[in-house]
PDB file as gemmi writes it, atoms N, CA and C in Angstrom:
CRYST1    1.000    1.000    1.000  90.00  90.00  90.00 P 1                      
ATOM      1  N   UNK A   1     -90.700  30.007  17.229  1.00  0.00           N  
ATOM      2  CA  UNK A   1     -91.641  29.042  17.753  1.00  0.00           C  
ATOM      3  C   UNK A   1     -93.066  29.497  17.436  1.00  0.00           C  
ATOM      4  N   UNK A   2     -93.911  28.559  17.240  1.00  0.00           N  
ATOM      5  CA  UNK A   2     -95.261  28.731  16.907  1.00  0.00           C  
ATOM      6  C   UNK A   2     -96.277  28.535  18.451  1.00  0.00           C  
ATOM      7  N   UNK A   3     -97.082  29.505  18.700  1.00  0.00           N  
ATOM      8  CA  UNK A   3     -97.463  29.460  20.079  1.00  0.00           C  
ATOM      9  C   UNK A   3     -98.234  28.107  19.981  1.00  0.00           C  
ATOM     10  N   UNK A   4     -98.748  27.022  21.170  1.00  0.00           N  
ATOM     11  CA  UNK A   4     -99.282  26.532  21.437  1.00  0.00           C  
ATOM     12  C   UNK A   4    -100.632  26.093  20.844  1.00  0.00           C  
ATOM     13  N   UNK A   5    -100.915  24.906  20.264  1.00  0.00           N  
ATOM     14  CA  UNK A   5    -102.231  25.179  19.422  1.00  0.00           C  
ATOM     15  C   UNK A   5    -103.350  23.818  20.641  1.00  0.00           C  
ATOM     16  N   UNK A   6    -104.617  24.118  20.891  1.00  0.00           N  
ATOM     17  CA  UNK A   6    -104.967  23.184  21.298  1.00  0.00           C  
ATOM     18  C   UNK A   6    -106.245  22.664  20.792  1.00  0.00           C  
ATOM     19  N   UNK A   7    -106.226  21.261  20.614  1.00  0.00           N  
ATOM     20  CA  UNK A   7    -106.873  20.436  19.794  1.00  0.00           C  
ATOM     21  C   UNK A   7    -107.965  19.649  20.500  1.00  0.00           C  
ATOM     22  N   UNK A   8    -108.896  18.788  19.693  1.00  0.00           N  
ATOM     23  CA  UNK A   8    -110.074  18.135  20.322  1.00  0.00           C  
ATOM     24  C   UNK A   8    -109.203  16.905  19.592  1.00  0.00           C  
ATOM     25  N   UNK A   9    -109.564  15.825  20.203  1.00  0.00           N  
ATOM     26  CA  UNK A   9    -109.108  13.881  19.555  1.00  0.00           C  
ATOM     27  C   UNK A   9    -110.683  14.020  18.383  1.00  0.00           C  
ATOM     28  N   UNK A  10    -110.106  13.597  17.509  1.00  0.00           N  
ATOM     29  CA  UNK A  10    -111.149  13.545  16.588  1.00  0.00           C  
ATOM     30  C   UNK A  10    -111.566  14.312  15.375  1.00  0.00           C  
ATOM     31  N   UNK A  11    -111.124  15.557  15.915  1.00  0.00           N  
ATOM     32  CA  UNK A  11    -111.243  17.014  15.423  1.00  0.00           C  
ATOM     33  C   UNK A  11    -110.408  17.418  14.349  1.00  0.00           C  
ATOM     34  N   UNK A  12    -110.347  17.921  13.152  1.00  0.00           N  
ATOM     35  CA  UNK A  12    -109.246  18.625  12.327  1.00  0.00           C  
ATOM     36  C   UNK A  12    -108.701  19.512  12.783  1.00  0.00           C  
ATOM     37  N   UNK A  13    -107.622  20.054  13.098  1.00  0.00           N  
ATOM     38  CA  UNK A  13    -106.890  21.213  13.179  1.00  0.00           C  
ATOM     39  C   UNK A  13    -106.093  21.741  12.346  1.00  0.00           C  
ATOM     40  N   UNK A  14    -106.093  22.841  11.804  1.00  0.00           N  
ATOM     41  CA  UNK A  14    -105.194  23.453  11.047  1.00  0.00           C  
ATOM     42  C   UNK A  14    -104.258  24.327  11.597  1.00  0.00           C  
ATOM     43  N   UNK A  15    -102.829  23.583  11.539  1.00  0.00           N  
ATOM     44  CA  UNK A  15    -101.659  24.586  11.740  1.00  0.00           C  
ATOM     45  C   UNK A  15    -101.010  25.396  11.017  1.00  0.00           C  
ATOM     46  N   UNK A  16    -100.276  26.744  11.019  1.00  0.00           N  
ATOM     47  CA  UNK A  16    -100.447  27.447   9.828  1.00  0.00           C  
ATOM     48  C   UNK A  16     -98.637  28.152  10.356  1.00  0.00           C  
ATOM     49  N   UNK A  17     -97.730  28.738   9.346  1.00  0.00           N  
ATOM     50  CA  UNK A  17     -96.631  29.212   9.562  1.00  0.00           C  
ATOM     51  C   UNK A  17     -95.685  29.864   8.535  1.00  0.00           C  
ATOM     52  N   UNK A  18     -94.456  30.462   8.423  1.00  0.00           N  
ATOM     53  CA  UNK A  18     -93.814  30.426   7.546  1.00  0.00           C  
ATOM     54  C   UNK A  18     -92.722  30.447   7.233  1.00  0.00           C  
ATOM     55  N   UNK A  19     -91.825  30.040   6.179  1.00  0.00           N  
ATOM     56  CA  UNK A  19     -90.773  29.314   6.350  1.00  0.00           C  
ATOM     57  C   UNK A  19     -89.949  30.346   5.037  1.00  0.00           C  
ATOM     58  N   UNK A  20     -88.447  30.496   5.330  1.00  0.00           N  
ATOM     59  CA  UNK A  20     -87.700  31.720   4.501  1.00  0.00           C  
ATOM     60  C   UNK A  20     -86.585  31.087   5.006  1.00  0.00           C  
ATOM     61  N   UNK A  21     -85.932  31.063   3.275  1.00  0.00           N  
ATOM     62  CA  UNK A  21     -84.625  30.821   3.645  1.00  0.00           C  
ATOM     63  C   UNK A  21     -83.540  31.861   2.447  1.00  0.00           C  
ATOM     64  N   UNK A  22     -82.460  32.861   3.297  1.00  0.00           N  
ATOM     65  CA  UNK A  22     -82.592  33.929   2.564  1.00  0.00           C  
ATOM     66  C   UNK A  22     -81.675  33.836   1.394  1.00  0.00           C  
ATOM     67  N   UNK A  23     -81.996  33.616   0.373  1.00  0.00           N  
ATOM     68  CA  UNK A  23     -80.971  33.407  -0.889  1.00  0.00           C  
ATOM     69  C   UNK A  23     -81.111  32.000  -1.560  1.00  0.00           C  
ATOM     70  N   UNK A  24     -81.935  31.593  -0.868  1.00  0.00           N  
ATOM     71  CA  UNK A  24     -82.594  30.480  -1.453  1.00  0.00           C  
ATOM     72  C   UNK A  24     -83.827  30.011  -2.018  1.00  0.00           C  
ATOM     73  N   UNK A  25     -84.218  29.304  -2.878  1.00  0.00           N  
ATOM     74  CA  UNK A  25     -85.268  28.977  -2.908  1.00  0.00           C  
ATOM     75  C   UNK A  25     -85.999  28.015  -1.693  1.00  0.00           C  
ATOM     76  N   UNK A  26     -86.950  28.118  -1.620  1.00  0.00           N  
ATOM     77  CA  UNK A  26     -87.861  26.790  -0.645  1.00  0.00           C  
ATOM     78  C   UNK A  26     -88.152  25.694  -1.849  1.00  0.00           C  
ATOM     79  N   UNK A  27     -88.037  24.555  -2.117  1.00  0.00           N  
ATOM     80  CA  UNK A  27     -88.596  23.474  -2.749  1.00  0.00           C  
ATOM     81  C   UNK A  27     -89.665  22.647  -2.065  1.00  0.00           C  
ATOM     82  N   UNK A  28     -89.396  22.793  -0.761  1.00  0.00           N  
ATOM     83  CA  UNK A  28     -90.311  21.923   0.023  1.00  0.00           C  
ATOM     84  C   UNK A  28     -90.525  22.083   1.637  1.00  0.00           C  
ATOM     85  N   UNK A  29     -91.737  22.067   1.950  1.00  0.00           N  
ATOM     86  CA  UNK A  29     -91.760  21.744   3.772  1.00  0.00           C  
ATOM     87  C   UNK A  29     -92.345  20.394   4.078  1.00  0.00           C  
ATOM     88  N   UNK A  30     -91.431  20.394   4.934  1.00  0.00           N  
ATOM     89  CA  UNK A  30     -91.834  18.879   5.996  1.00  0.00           C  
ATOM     90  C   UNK A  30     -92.004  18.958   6.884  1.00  0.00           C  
ATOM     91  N   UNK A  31     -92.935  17.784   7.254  1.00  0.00           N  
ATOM     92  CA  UNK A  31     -93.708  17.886   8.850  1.00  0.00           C  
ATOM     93  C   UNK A  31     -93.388  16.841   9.503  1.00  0.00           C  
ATOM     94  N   UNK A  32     -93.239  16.724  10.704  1.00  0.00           N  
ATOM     95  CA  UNK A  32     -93.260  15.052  11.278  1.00  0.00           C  
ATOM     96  C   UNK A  32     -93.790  15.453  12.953  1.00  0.00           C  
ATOM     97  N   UNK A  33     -94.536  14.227  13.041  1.00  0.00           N  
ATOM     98  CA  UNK A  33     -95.052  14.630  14.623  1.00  0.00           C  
ATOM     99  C   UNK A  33     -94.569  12.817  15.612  1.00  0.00           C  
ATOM    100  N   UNK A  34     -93.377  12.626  15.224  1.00  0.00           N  
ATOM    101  CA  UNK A  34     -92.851  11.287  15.565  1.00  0.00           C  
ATOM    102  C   UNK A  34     -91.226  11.810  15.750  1.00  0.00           C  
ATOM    103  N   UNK A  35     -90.907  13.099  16.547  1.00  0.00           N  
ATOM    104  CA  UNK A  35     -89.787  13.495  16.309  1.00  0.00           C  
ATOM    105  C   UNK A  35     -88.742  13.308  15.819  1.00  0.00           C  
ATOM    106  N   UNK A  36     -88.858  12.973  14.301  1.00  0.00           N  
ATOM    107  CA  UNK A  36     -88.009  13.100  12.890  1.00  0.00           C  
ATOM    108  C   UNK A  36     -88.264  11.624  12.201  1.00  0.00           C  
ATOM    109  N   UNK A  37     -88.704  10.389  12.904  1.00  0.00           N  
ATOM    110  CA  UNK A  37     -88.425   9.307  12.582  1.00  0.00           C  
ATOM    111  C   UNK A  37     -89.057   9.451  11.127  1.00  0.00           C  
ATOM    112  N   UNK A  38     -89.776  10.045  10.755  1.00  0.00           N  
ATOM    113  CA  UNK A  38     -90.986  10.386   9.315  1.00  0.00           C  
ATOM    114  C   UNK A  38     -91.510  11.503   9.017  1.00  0.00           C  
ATOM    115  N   UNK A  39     -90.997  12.041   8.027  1.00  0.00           N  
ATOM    116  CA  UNK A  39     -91.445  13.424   7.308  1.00  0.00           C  
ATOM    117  C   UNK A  39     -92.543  13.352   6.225  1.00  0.00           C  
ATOM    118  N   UNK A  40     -93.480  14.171   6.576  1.00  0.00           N  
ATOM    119  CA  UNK A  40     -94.472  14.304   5.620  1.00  0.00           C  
ATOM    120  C   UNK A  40     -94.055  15.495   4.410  1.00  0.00           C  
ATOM    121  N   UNK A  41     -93.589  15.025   3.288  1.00  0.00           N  
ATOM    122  CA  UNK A  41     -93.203  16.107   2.736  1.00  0.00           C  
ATOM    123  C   UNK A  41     -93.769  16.838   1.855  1.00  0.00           C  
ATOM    124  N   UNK A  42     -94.127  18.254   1.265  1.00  0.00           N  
ATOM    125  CA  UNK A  42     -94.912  18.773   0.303  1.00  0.00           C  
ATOM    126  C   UNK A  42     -94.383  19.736  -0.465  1.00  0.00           C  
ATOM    127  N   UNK A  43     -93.845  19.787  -1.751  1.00  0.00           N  
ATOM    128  CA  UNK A  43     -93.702  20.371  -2.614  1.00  0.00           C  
ATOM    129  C   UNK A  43     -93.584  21.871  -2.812  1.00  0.00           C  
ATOM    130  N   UNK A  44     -93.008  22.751  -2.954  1.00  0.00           N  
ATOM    131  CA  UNK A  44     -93.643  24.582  -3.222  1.00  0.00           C  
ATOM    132  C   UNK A  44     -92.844  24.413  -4.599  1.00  0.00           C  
ATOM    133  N   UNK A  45     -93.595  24.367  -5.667  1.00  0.00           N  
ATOM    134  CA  UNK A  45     -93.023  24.585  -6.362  1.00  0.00           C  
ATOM    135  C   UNK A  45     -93.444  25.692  -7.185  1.00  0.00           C  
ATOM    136  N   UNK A  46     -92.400  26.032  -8.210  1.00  0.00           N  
ATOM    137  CA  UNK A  46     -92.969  27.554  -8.959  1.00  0.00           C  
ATOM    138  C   UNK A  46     -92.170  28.901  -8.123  1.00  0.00           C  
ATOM    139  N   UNK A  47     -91.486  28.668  -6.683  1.00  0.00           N  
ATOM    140  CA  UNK A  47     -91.028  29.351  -5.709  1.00  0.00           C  
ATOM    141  C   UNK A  47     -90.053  30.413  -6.098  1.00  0.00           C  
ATOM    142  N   UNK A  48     -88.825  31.243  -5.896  1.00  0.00           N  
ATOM    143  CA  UNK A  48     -88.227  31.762  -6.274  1.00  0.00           C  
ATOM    144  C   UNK A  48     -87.376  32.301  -4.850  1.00  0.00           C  
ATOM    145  N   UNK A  49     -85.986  32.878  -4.993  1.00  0.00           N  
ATOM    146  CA  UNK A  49     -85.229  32.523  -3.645  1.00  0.00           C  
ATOM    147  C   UNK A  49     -85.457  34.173  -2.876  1.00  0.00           C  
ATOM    148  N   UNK A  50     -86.695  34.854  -3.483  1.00  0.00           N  
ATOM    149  CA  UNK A  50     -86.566  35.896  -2.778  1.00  0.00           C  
ATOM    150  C   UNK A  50     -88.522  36.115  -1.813  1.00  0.00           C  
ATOM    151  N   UNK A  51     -88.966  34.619  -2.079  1.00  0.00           N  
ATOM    152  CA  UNK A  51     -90.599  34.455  -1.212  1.00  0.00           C  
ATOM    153  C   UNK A  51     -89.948  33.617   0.044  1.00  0.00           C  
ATOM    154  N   UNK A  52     -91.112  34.134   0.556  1.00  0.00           N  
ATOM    155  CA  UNK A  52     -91.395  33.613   1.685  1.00  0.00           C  
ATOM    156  C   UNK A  52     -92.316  32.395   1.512  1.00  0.00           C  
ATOM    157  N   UNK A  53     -92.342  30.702   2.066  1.00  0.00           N  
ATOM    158  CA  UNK A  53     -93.470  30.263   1.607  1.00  0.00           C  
ATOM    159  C   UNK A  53     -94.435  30.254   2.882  1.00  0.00           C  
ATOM    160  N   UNK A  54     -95.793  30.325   2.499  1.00  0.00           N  
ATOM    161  CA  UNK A  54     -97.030  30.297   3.961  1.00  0.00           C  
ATOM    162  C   UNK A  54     -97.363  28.801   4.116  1.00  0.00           C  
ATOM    163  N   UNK A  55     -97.144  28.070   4.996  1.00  0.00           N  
ATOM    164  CA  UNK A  55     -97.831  26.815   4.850  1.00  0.00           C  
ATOM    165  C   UNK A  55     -99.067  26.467   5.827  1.00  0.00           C  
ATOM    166  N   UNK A  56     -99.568  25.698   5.476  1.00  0.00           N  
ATOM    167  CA  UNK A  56    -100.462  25.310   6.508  1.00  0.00           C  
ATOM    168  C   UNK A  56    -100.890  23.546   6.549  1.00  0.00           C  
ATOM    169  N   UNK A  57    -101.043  23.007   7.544  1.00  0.00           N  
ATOM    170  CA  UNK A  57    -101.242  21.556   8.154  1.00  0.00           C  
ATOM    171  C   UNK A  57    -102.084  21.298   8.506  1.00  0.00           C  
ATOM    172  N   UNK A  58    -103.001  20.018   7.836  1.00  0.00           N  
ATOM    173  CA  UNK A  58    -104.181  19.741   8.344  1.00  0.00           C  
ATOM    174  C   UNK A  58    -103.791  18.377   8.958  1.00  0.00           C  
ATOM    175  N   UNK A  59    -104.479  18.067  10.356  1.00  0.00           N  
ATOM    176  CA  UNK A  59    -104.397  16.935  11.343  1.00  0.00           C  
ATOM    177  C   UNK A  59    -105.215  16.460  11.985  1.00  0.00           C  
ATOM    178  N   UNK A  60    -106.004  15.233  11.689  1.00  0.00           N  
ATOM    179  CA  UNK A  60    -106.731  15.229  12.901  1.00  0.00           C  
ATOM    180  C   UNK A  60    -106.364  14.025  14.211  1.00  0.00           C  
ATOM    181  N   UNK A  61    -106.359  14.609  15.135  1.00  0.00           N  
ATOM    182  CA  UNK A  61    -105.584  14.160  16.178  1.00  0.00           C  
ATOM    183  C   UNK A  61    -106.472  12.481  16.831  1.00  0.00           C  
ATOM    184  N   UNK A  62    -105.616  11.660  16.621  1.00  0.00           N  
ATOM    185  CA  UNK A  62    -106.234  10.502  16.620  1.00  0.00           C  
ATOM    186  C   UNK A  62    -106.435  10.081  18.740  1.00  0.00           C  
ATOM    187  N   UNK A  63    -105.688  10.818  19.136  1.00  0.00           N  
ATOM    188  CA  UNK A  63    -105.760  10.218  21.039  1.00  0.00           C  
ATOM    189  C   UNK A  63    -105.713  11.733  21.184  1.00  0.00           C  
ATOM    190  N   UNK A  64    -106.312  11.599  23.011  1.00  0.00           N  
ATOM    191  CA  UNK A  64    -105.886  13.033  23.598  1.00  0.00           C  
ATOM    192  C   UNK A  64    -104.678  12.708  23.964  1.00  0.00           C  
ATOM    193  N   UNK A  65    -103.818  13.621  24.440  1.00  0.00           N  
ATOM    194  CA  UNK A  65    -102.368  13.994  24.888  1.00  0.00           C  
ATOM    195  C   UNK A  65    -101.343  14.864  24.701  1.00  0.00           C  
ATOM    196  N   UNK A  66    -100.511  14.966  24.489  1.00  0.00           N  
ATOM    197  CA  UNK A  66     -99.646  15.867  24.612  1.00  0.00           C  
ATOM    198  C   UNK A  66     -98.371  15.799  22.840  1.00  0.00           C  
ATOM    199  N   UNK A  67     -98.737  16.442  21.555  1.00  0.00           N  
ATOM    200  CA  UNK A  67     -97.927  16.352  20.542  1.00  0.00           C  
ATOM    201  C   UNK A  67     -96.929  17.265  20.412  1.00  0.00           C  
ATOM    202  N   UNK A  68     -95.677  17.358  19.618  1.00  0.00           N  
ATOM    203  CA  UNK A  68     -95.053  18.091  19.000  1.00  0.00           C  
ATOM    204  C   UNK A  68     -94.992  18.170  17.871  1.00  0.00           C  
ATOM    205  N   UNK A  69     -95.287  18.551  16.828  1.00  0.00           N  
ATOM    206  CA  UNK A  69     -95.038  19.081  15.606  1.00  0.00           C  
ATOM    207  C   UNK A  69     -93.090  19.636  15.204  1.00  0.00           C  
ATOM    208  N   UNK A  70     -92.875  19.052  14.389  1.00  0.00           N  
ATOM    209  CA  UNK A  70     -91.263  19.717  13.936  1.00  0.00           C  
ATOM    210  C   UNK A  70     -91.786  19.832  12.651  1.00  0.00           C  
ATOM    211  N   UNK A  71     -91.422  21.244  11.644  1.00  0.00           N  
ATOM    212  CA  UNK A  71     -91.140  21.804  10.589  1.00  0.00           C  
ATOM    213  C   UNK A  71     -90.019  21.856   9.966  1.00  0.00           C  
ATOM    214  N   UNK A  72     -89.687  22.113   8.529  1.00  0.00           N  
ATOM    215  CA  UNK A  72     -88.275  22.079   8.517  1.00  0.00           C  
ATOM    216  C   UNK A  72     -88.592  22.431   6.977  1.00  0.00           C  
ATOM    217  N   UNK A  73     -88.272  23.325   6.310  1.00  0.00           N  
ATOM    218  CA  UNK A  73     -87.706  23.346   4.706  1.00  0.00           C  
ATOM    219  C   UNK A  73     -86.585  22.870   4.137  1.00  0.00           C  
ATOM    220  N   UNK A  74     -86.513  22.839   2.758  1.00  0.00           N  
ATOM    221  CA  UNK A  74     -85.748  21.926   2.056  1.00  0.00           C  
ATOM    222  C   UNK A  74     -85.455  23.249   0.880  1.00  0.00           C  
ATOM    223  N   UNK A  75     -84.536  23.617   0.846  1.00  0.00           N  
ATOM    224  CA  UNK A  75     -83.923  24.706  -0.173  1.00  0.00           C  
ATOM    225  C   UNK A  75     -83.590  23.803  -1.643  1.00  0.00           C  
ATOM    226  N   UNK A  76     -83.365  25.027  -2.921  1.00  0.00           N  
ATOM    227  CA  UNK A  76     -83.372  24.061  -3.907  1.00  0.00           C  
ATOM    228  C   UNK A  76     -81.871  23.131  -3.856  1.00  0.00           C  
ATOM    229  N   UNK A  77     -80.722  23.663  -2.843  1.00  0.00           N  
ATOM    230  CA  UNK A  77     -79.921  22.860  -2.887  1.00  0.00           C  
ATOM    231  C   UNK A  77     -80.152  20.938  -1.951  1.00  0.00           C  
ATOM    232  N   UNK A  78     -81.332  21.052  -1.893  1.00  0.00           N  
ATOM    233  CA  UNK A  78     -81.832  19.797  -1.069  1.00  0.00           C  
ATOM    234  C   UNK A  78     -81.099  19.763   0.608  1.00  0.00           C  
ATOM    235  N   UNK A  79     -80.881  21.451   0.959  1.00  0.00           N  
ATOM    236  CA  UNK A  79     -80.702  21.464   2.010  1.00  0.00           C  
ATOM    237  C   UNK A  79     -81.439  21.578   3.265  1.00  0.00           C  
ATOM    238  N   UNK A  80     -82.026  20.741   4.650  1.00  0.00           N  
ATOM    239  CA  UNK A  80     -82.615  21.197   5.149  1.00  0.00           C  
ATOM    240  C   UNK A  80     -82.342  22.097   6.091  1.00  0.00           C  
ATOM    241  N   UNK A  81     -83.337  23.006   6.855  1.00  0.00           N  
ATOM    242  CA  UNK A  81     -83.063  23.837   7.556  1.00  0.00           C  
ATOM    243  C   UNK A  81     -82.715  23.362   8.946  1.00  0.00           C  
ATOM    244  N   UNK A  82     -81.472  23.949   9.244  1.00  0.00           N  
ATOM    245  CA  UNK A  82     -80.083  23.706  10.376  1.00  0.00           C  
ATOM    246  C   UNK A  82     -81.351  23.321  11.480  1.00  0.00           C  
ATOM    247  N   UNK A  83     -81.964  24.439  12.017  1.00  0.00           N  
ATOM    248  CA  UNK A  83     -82.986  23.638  12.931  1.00  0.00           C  
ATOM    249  C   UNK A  83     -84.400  23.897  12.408  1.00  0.00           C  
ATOM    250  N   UNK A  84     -84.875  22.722  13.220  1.00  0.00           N  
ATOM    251  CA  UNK A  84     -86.868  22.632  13.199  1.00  0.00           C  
ATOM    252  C   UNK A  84     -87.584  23.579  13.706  1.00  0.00           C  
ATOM    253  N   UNK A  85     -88.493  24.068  13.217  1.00  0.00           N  
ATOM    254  CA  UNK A  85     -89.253  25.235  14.051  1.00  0.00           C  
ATOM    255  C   UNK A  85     -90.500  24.198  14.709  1.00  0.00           C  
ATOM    256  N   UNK A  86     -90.687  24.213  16.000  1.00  0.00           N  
ATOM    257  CA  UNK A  86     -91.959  23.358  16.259  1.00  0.00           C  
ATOM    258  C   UNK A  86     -92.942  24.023  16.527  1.00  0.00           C  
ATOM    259  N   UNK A  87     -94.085  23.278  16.951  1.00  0.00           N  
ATOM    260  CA  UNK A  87     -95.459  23.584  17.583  1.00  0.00           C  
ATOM    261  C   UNK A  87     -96.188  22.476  18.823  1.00  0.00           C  
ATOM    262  N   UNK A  88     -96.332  23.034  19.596  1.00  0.00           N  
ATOM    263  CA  UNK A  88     -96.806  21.729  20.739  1.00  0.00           C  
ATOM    264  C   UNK A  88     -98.404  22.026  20.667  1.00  0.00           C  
ATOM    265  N   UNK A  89     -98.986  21.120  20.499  1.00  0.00           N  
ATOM    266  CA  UNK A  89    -100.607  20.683  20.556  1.00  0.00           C  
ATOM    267  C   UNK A  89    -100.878  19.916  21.797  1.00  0.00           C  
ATOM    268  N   UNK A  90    -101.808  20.749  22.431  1.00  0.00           N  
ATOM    269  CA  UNK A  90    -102.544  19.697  23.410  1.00  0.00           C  
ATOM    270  C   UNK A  90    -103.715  19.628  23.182  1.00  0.00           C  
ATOM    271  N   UNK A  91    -104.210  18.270  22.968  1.00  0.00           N  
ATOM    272  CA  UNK A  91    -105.295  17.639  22.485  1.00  0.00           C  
ATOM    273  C   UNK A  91    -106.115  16.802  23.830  1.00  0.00           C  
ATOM    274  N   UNK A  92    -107.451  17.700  23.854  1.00  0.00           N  
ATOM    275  CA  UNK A  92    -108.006  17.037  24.947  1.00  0.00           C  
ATOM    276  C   UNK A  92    -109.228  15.959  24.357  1.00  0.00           C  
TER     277      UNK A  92                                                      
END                                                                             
């Protein structure tokens, strides 16, 4: 889990993390803050199955309240990872 990040409405925030999957390559991380209904997805390519990839998320939080963030990689077998790693944002 990624500790707690807290945000301003209006404001950019950058969330930051990293994602390993062991014997695999990473092809891609996805984001969704609509718990799964829509993944924002982004590319690592060039990767190799023995990195780690660092990612980081830029957001700017459109209301105050209460978000979750779900993460998730995509190995080169187009597998995603069994579970989501999240992040909860509170945005005042």
């Amino acid at each position: 889990m990624i500790p707690r990040v807290y945000a301003q409405k209006g404001k950019r925030v950058r969330l930051e993390g990293v994602a390993y999957d062991f014997g695999k390559c990473i092809k891609a991380v996805e984001f969704t803050l609509d718990g799964g209904q829509n993944w924002t997805r982004y590319d690592t390519p060039d990767m190799t199955d023995y990195q780690n990839v660092c990612w980081s998320f830029e957001w700017i939080p459109p209301k105050r309240g209460f978000y979750v963030m779900h993460i998730r990689s995509v190995n080169d077998k187009d597998e995603c990872s069994p579970a989501t790693a999240h992040v909860e944002i509170e945005v005042e």
